[in-house]
Each structure stands twice: as C-alpha cells, then as structure tokens.
C-alpha positions, 0 to 999 in steps of 0.5 A: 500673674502673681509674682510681679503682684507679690513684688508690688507688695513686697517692695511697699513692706521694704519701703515702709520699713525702710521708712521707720528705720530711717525714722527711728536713726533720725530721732537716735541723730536728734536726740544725741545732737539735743544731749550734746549741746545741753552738755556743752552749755552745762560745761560753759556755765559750770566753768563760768560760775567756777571761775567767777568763785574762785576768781573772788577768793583768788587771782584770776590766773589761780581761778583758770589754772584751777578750773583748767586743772579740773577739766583736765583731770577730768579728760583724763579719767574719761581717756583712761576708762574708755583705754581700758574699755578697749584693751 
C-alpha cells in the first residue's frame, strides 16, 4: 500500500529536479549565446573603427592587411594557448 505512494512522490522529486537542471542549462545556454554576440559585434565594431584609422593615415589596402594581420596574431595566440592546454 505504500510503496506505489513512495513511487508517486519520489518520481515528483526527480520531476522537479529535473526541472531545475533543465532550468539551470538553459539560462548557462542563454547566457553564453548573450556573451557570444556581444563579442561578435564588439569584434565588428573594433575592426571598423581600426579600419576607418588606419584608413585616414593609410591606404585602404595597408589599413586591412594591418587589421587582418591583428586578427590574425591574435587566433594565433588563442590556438597556441588551448595546444598547450591540451598537451
């Protein structure tokens, strides 16, 4: 008689936990997606405005191989940080 009411109620704890975990992985999911796209425009705005100067002291092929060599160093060091991470 009591064993399918423990059942009930322990399937209600595993439900509502379940709930939160669910919960919690979408606000982690959310809260990256927000951080993503504020380092995407971030990166957008920060090599127009680089461009832009270096375009008003430069010609525009030296402005983008200067802002392109920037990005580039730095991928760079991010690919040679997380080799060493791993190794």
């Amino acid at each position: 008689m009591i064993g399918p009411v423990l059942r009930v109620a322990a399937n209600s704890v595993a439900a509502r936990s379940l709930r939160a975990a669910a919960d919690s992985a979408l606000n982690n999911a959310l809260l990256t997606l927000g951080a993503a796209l504020a380092v995407a425009v971030g990166v957008t705005f920060l090599s127009f405005s680089a461009y832009a100067f270096l375009e008003s002291r430069l010609d525009p092929a030296g402005a983008s191989a200067i802002v392109g060599l920037f990005w580039a160093m730095l991928g760079g060091s991010y690919f040679v940080a997380t080799r060493r991470r791993r190794t």
